[in-house]
N, C-alpha and C positions, 0 to 999 in steps of 0.2 A: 504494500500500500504506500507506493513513493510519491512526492508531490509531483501533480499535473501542471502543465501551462497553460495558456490559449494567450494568441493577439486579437485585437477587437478595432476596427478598422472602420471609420466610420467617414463618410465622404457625402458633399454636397454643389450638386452645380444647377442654376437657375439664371437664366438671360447675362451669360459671359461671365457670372461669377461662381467660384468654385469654392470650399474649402475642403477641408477632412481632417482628420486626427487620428494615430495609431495610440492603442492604452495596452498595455502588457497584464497580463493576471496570474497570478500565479496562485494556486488553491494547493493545501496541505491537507491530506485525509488524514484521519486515525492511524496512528504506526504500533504495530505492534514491535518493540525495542528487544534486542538479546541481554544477554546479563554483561557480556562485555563491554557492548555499547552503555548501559544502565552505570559501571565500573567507570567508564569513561566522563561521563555528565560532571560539573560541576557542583560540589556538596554546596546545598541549602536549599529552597521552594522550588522546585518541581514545576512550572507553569504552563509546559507543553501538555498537550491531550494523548501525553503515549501511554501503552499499557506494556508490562510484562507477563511471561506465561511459563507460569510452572508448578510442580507438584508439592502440599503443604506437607511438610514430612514430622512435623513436632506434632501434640496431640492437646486440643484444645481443653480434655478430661486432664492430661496429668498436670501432679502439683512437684513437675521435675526438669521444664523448660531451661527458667533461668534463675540467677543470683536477684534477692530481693536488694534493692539497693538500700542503702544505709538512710533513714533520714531525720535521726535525733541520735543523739547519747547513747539510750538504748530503746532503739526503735528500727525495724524495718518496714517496708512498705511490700508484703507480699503480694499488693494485687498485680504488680508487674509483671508474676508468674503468667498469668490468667487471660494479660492481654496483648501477651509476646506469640509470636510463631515463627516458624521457619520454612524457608521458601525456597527448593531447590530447582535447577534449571533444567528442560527436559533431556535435556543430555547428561545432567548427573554433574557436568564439570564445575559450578561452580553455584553459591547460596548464598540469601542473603536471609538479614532478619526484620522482621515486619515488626511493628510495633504498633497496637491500634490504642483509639485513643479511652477506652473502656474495656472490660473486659466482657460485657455481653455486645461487641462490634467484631470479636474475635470469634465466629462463629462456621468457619469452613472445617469440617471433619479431614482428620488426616486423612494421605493417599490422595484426595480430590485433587484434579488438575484444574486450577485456576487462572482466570483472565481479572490483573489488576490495573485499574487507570489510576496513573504515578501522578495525574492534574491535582495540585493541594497539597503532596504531600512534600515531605521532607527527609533529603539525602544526606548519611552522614557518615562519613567514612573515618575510622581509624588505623592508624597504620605501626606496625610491630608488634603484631602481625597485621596484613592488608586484611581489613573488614567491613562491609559496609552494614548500615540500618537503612529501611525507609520506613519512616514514623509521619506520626498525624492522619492513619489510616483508620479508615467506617467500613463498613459491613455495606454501605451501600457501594463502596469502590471495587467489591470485590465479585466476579462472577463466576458461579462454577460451570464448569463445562463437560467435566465425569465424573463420578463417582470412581474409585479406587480400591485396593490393596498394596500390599509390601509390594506384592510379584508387580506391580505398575511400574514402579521406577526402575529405573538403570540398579544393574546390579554393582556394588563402589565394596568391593575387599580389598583390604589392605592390610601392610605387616604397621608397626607404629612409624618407623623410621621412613617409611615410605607416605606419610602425609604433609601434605603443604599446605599455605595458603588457601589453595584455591578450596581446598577442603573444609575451612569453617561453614559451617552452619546449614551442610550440606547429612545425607543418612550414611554412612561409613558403619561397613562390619569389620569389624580386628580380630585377627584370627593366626594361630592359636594365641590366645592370652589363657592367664591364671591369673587370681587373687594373689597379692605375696603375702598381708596377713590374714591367715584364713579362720583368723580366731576370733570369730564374734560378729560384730552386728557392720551394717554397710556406711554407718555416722560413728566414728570411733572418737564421740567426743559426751560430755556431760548434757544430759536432758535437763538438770537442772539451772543451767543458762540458757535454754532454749525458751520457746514464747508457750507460756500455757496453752494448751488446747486439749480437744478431745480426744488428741495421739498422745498428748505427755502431761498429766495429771499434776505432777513432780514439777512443771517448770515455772515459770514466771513470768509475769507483767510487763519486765524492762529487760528483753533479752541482749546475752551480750554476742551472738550467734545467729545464724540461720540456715547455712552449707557446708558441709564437711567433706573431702575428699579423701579414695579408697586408693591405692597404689595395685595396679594392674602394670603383667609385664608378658613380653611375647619369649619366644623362642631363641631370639637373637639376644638376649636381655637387655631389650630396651623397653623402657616403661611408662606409663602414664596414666594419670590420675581421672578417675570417673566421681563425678560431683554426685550428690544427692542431696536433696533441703530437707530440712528436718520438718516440713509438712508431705513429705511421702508417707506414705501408711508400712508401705513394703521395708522399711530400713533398719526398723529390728521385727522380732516375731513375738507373738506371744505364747508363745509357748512356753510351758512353768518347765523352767531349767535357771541352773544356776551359773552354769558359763557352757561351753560348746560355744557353738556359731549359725548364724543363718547364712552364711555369703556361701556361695558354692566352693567345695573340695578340691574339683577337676580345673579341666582345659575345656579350650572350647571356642565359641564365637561372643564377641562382646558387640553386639550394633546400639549405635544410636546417633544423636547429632555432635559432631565436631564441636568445639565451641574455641574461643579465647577469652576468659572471665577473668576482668578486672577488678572483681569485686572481692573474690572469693581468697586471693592471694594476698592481703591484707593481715589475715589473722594466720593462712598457714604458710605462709612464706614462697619462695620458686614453685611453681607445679610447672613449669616448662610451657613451651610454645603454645600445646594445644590439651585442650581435655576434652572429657568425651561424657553424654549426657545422652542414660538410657531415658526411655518414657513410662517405659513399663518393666515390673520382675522379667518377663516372657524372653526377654530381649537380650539378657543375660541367662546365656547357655554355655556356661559351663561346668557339665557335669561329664565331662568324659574321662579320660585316663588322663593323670595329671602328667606334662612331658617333663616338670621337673623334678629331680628327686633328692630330700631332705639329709645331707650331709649330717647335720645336727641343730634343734631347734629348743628355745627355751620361753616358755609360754607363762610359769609360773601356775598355773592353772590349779593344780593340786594343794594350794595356799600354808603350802607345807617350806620351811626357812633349809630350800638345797639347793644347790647352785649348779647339781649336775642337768642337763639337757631333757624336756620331755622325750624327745624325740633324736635320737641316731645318737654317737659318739662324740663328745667334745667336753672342753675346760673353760671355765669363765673364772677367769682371773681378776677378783673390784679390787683388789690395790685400794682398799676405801677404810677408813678407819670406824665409821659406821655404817652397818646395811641394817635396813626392813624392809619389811613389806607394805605395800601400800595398794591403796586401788587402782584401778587404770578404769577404762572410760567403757569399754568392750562389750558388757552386758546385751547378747541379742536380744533378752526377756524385757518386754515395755508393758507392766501390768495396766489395766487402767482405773483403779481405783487402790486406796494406802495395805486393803486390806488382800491385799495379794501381793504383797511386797516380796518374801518368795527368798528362801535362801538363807546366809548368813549377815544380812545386811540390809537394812530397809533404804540405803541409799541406790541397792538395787532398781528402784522406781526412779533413777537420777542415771541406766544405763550403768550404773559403777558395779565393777565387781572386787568387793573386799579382798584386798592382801595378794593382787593378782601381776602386779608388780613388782620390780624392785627398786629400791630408793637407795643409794649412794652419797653418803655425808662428808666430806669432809672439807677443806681449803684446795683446790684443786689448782690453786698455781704456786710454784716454788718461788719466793719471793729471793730466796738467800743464791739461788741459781739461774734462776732468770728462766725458768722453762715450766711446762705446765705437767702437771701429773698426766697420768694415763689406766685404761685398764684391758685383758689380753683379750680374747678365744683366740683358742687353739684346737686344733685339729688335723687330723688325717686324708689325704686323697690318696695314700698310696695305692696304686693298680689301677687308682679312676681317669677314665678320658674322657675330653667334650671340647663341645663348644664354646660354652660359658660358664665361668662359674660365679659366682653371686653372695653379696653379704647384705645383710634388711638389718634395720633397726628401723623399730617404734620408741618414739620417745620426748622426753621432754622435761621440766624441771620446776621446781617449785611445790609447794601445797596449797595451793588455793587461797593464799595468803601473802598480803602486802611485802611482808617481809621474811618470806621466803625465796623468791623471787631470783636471788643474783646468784643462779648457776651459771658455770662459762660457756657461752652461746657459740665461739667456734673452735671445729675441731680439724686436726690431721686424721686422715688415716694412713695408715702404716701397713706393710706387709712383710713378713719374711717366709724365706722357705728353710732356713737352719736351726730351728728349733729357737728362733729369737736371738741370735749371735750378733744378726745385721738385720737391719729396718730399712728400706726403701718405700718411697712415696708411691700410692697407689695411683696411676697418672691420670686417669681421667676424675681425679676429684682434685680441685683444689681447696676449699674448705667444706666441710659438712656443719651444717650448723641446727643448735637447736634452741627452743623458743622455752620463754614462760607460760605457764598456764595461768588461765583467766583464773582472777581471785573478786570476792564480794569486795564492795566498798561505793562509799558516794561520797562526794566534796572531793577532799585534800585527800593524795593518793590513792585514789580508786579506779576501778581495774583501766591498762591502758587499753585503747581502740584497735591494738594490732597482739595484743594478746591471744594467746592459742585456748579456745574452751577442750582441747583433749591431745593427743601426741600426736605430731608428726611423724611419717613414714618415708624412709630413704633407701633407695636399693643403689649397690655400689658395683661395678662390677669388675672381678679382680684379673688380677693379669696372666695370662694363660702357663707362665712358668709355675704356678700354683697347683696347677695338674700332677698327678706322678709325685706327693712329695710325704714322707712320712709325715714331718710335725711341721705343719704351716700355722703363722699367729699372725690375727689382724688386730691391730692397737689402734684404740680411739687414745688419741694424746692431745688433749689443751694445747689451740693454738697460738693463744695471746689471752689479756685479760679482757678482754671485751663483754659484757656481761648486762643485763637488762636493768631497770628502775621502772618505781613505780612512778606514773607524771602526776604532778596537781592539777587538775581540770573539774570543768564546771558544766552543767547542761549547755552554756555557752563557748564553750571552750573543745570540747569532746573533740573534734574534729583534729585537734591540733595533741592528742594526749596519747603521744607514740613513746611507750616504752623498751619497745624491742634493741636490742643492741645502742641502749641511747648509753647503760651504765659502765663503767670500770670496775675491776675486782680490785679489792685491797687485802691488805694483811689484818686489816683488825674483824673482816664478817666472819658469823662463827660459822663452824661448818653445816650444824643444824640449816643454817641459810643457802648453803652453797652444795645443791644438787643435783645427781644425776637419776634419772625418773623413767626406767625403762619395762614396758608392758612386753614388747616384741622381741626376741633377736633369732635369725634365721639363715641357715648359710645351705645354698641348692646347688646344683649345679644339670648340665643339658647336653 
């Protein structure tokens, strides 16, 4: 539908006199625009009468679209879930994200192939990674033209390493992926800073949360983080148990939409270029033979004070002058009333499972040497071969308390294959680092805005001379005194109350203060 022309030629002769006039026309129809050309346009009003055409692949039912944005102290605006969608191009290659301006205007069922007139709206493109929105959209700009299923679209499989750009906000299946911590529920973080509702009984008014991210990894060990809001239903179970897991065991296909969420990295720090964002349980399949296989793994689960591994052969060496146990965030069980609380812990109803942890006390930087402490696993591959082999930590530090708060946020890690004789740098890390956990408080030091509500998840992966070795030790060692505080901030101020990496360690915190706080630790290999 290109634009037409015509000339218009008008001429007049009567008793010797003549005149005439040529007038040019030029008429523009309705265009229907590619996503390239849309890519192309200039961000901001939209004024032309073009439309774009393609398939909604997010689900106007799920409450798993997107990050609610922040919009108080402690306040989210969840209805952004509700009136976001995603729009990918019939060819599969590239998606954008719709934004209407209500949530009952957001009304096309997924799989539907849609015609949108872009007249009114507004383009807005962010870049690092390339992503566009068009927002300021109604239910009247939108028309359907089929009804749908999955088998509609372009079929988009991928390894992780293998997405780009043009993959945001488009339907991607990842395959084979596994869970890396497969111990517990799909929001590894406290229900009890989440927002009251009819899924979490346990929470509250002024949440300091709303999205938690799961660390999924493929074959090749690369990995990436699948979001979930803490208004999914699917994200823990109810099922009366007291730790287990709901997340799947195996491998398998992980589909949903691509995303790049600026929001969500705030509280848990890097999640890397892209995340991925199921809509529904269905969509997460992986229940097949897991292709990784567990080295040695320490869950804590059994709430019993031992340091040897649930799972396979290994040594954890805390080098700490105080250990307990403590809770971690993990609990799949979401009772919905106190009196099902269920287990050893009525914080159970808060996600937490009592004593399932372990906490590491002491000053964790040598002040009189200038170097930071550290602590081992160790372990065996002898006879083992592969492709990759791989170290996870879940973790984090603090107790939910002002001033608990300054454990050292960055670390080395370290590898040897001589039974610890020589350390070398693992090379594809350069620092790992780990965050404070969200603590109560209001006025003068209460909790910062970039505080973590439950541990973060890190897979590292280690260097192939690791294979083949009887006693290999990977050391987490303190890599500076860099360490968090709590900020003074105000319902006016919130915005500006970043404690993460704001603090320095000193010589006088006691060690009760200065913690390492770890749920997960897990070494596989493929």
């Amino acid at each position: 539908m290109s634009a037409r022309s015509a000339q218009i030629t008008v001429a007049y002769a009567k008793d010797g006199f003549s005149a005439g006039a040529i007038y040019s026309l030029t008429q523009s129809a309705d265009k229907v625009i590619t996503f390239s050309e849309l890519r192309e346009l200039t961000p901001g009003l939209i004024t032309r009468n073009d439309y774009i055409e393609g398939w909604i692949v997010s689900d106007p039912d799920s409450k798993n679209v997107c990050s609610s944005p922040q919009t108080g102290q402690y306040a989210f605006d969840r209805s952004e879930n509700d009136r976001t969608a995603y729009l990918e191009s019939l060819d599969g290659n590239f998606g954008v994200q719709l934004k209407f301006t209500a949530a009952d205007q957001n009304t096309q069922p997924r799989w539907s192939k849609v015609l949108i007139n872009l007249n009114g709206s507004i383009l807005v493109r962010e870049d690092n990674p390339v992503r566009f929105t068009v927002k300021n959209l109604t239910a009247a700009k939108v028309e359907c033209l089929e009804a749908g299923t999955s088998a509609s679209i372009p079929v988009k499989q991928r390894s992780i390493a293998q997405l780009t750009d043009n993959d945001i906000y488009t339907y991607v299946s990842l395959a084979p992926v596994e869970i890396m911590c497969k111990d517990g529920a799909f929001t590894n973080a406290s229900e009890g800073y989440a927002l009251a509702d009819e899924l979490n009984p346990s929470g509250t008014a002024s949440p300091r949360w709303d999205v938690a991210p799961l660390l999924c990894s493929d074959d090749k060990g690369d990995a990436i983080f699948m979001l979930t809001n803490a208004a999914v239903p699917w994200r823990r179970t109810g099922s009366n148990i007291v730790w287990g897991s709901c997340v799947p065991q195996g491998s398998g296909t992980l589909s949903g939409v691509i995303v790049a969420d600026n929001v969500v990295t705030v509280r848990w720090g890097n999640l890397g270029k892209y995340q991925i964002r199921a809509m529904t349980l269905e969509e997460i399949q992986l229940n097949g033979q897991p292709f990784s296989n567990t080295i040695c793994e320490w869950t804590w689960n059994d709430f019993s004070p031992k340091i040897t591994p649930d799972t396979g052969h290994g040594t954890f060496n805390k080098y700490a002058a105080g250990t307990e146990f403590v809770s971690d965030f993990n609990n799949p069980y979401m009772p919905k009333s106190a009196n099902e609380a269920n287990g050893n812990s009525s914080g159970n109803l808060k996600g937490l499972v009592s004593k399932a942890a372990i906490c590491l006390k002491q000053q964790w930087w040598d002040f009189s040497a200038g170097e930071g402490k550290y602590f081992d696993i160790k372990f065996s591959t002898s006879g083992l071969s592969g492709s990759n082999l791989v170290f996870g930590i879940v973790w984090g530090h603090g107790s939910m308390d002002a001033t608990s708060i300054f454990g050292p946020a960055h670390w080395h890690v370290l590898y040897s294959v001589d039974n610890g004789t020589t350390f070398s740098r693992v090379p594809s890390v350069d620092i790992l680092k780990k965050r404070s956990i969200v603590w109560w408080g209001s006025g003068s030091g209460s909790t910062s805005q970039d505080a973590t509500p439950g541990f973060t998840e890190h897979l590292v992966k280690l260097p192939s001379a690791c294979f083949g070795q009887a006693n290999v030790v990977v050391r987490l060692q303190v890599a500076d005194t860099v360490t968090d505080k709590a900020p003074s901030t105000s319902p006016t101020t919130w915005q500006d109350a970043l404690g993460i990496e704001q603090g320095v360690l000193t010589s006088g915190q006691s060690a009760a203060n200065s913690q390492v706080r770890i749920g997960t630790i897990t070494v596989r290999y493929n």
